[in-house]
C-alpha positions, 0 to 999 in steps of 0.5 A: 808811223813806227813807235821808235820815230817820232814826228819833228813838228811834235817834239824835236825841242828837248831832243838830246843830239845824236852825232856818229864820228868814224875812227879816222875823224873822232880825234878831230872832232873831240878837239872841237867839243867843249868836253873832248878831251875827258871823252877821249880820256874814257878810251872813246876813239871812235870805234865801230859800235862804241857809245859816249855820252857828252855832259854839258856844264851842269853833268847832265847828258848834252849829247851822245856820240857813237863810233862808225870805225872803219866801214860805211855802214848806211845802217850804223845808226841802230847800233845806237838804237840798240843801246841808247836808253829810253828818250827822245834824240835827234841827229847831230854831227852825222856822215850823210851816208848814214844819215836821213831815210838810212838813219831812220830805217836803222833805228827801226831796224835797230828794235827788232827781235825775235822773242815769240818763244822766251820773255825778251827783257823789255829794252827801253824805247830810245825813239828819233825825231824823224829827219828832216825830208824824210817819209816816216810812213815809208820807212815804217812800211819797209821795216814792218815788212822786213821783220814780217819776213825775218820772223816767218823765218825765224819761227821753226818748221813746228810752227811754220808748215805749208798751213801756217804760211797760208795763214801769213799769207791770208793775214797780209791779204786781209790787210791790204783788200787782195784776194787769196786762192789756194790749191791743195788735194786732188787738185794740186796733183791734177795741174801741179804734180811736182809741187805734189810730189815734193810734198807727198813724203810729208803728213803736212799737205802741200799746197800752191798758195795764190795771193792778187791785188790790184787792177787787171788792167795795170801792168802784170808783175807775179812774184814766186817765192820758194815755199819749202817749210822743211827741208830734210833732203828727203830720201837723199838726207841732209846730213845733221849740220846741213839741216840745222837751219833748213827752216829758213828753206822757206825765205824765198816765200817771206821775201816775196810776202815782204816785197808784196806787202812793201807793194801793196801799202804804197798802192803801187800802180800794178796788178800783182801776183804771188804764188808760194807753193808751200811744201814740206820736204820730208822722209817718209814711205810716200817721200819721192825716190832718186829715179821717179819720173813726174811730169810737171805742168808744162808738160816736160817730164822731171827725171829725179835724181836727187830728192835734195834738189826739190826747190826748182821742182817746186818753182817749176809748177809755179813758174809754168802758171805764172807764165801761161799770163805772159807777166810784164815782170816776173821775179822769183826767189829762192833758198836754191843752192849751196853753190850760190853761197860758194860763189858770193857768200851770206851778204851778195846773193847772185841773180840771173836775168837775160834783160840787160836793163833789168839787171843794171837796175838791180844791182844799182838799186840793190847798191842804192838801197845797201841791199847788194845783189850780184848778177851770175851768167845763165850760161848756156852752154851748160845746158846739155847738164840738164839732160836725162836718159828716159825724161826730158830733165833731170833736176840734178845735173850731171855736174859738180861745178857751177851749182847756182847756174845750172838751177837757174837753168833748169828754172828757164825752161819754164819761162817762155813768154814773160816778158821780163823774169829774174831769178834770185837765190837768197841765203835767207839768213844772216851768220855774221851779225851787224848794227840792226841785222841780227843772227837768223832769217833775213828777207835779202833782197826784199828792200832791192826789189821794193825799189825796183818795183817802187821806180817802175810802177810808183804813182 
């Protein structure tokens, strides 16, 4: 169990209590503490993130308590975590929104922090007694994975080429008894051209990377995840601002790694798949050029028309194998589209999905899980955008509108006999920090899509 919980039975005597308030119920609830009125006095009114100590007869600390304001944060709780000094507390007084496996999660989540390149300060560890009811070793199991991915993702592009995240994969594999299979060289332009063409600009060899666990015989689910280390725009280059966080351009890989870590600890009932094709997308005399032809692996030939659009290249190679098996579920994510932050912004990536059941169960898993997700049309009647002069597609559609669809679209032409499939284009990243979700990557999503698989395939 992570070392920021701590098993109740052991040592929930001595805990200092932990209660929330929200701004509209704080005055009411000082009024009923014996020392409310020289809390309030302090100018605590129950402010989103605000911190108060209650004393009890003696001066000592009796209790903390810590403002919710306004919003209904189910991961309010780490704000507490994050500032509370080091000991051992248990909730009191808190909302049942933020209360139980949510406030367990967040206090986990509230010590996270990317320090592999600067001494971090040693921030004392204020641990909690785990809830009552709660499964402390799947909340553990979630929020390890979470800053797996958050940290595949925050490590720069020096760090964290196609090689590094082989490595990541290979080290989760190992953890869990999945076997790992990686096509590279020769073998990766014979049966998967554009995964090799997108990655021919760099010096940095580009790879497919393939990751199974589990029994043949249990039902097929294949994960893809967008593995693109570094994405300069090749020949059609981003321009500097664009390209500051393009190291997050491989979030889609670590949030697929997440979710199949989450999977495999829990020992879910399914044989699992993952494929990454990890590239890195860079300028160079071998980089593709607007107007190459490829012909991918299932056979229709790829027009470019823009070396920047080179995610749904990448995905297609690995769509077009995941496919050929005919998965029982098939789930990619990626860091596609700028027009999909246009569309629903950094905190409610879009998804795309034919299966109406499939969708209503992410959105109300993704809102269970307060990991939101929002279902975009795969409107068909964009599809003559896709079309090119001298190759079956072009992967830059003749188009300036509706940016996140038309890429979804040209995804589906590489899924025809998965039963179920979902495309989700992720941001990766979090601009606006909040209470255990700090500034850089982020694995969206990654919880939503535990919960599914959890709910279809669990024991």
């Amino acid at each position: 169990m992570h070392a920021s919980l701590a098993r109740a039975r052991q040592s929930a005597q001595g805990a200092i209590p932990l209660h929330a308030v929200s701004a509209a119920d704080a005055a009411s609830w000082l009024a009923a503490q014996k020392h409310g009125a020289l809390i309030k006095a302090s100018g605590f009114a129950g402010a989103e993130g605000a911190l108060a100590a209650l004393p009890d007869t003696k001066g000592a600390i009796a209790a903390w308590v810590l403002g919710l304001g306004e919003s209904r944060d189910a991961f309010a709780l780490a704000a507490a975590a994050e500032k509370l000094p080091a000991g051992l507390y248990r909730l009191g007084d808190v909302p049942d929104w933020c209360g139980g496996a949510n406030a367990a999660l967040a206090w986990t989540m509230g010590g996270y922090g990317f320090s592999r390149y600067r001494k971090s300060k040693n921030h004392p560890l204020a641990r909690l007694v785990l809830p009552s009811g709660v499964d402390g070793e799947e909340v553990s199991r979630i929020a390890e994975h979470l800053f797996l991915g958050r940290d595949l993702v925050n490590t720069p592009a020096n760090d964290m080429g196609p090689a590094e995240l082989e490595a990541a994969a290979r080290a989760l594999a190992r953890r869990h008894g999945a076997k790992v299979r990686v096509i590279s060289a020769a073998a990766l332009k014979r049966g998967y051209p554009l995964i090799a063409a997108v990655g021919q600009g760099s010096d940095r060899a580009p790879r497919l990377i393939e990751l199974v666990w589990g029994t043949a015989r249990a039902p097929k689910v294949t994960l893809v995840g967008k593995g693109v280390c570094f994405d300069t725009g090749g020949l059609d280059l981003k321009p500097s601002s664009a390209m500051l966080t393009m190291k997050k351009d491989m979030g889609g890989a670590a949030c697929v790694l997440a979710v199949a870590g989450m999977a495999m600890g829990a020992k879910l009932k399914s044989r699992l798949r993952v494929l990454i094709p990890a590239v890195e997308n860079s300028v160079s005399g071998r980089a593709m050029r607007p107007g190459d032809v490829f012909e991918s692996r299932k056979g229709l030939t790829v027009e470019i028309g823009n070396t920047d659009a080179e995610g749904r290249l990448v995905l297609a190679d690995a769509l077009a194998d995941a496919d050929a098996e005919a998965p029982d579920l098939m789930i990619d994510v990626a860091t596609l589209t700028g027009a999909a932050r246009m569309a629903t912004g950094m905190e409610v990536p879009p998804f795309f999905t034919d299966d109406n059941k499939l969708a209503a169960d992410l959105m109300r898993l993704g809102t269970a899980v307060q990991d939101p997700l929002w279902r975009l049309p795969l409107w068909r009647g964009y599809e003559d955008t896709l079309k090119s002069r001298i190759a079956d597609l072009n992967n830059n559609p003749a188009y300036n509108l509706a940016g996140a669809i038309t890429a979804a679209l040209f995804l589906n032409r590489f899924v025809e006999k998965t039963k179920n499939w979902v495309h989700l284009d992720i941001p990766a990243w979090i601009d606006r920090p909040r209470p255990g979700r700090p500034l850089g990557g982020e694995v969206n999503a990654a919880r939503a899509l535990y919960a599914l698989l959890k709910e279809r395939y669990g024991r």
